[in-house]
N, C-alpha and C positions, 0 to 999 in steps of 0.2 A: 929400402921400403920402410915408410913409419909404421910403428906397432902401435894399435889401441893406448897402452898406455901409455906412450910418449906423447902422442895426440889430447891425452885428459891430460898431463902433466901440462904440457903446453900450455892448455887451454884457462886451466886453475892458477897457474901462472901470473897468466894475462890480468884472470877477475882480480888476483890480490893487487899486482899494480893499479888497477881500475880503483880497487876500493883506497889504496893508500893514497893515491892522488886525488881522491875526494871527499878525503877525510880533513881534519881540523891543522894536522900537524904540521909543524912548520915545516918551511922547504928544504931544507938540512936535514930534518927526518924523514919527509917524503923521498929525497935524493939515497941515504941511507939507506933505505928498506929498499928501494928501487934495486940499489947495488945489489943490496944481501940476495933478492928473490932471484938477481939475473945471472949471479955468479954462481950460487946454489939453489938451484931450483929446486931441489925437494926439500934439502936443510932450511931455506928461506921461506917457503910456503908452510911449512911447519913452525918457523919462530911466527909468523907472520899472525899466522891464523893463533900461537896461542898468547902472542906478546902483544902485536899491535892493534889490534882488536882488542885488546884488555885496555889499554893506553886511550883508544878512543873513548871506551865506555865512563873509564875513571873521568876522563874529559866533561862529559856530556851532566855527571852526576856531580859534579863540583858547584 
């Protein structure tokens, strides 16, 4: 049976890849975060949300 949590895990998951694939970065970054989030999914949603999200912002402010 899936647990609530596993289910929001899942689901937060999914939005970082969403957001990394429609961000700026190039495809070796996008493919990268890709990995990091599928192979670590809590590890990777946590660099995700405090690393590449940073990455985009410095982007956009350049």
């Amino acid at each position: 049976m899936v647990t609530l949590g596993g289910f929001l895990l899942l689901i937060a998951d999914i939005w970082a890849v969403l957001r990394c694939w429609g961000s700026t970065l190039s495809f070796t970054g996008k493919m990268l975060w890709t990995l990091t989030i599928i192979l670590f999914p809590v590890g990777g949603l946590i660099l995700f949300i405090l690393f590449g999200r940073a990455a985009r912002r410095a982007y956009i402010y350049r």
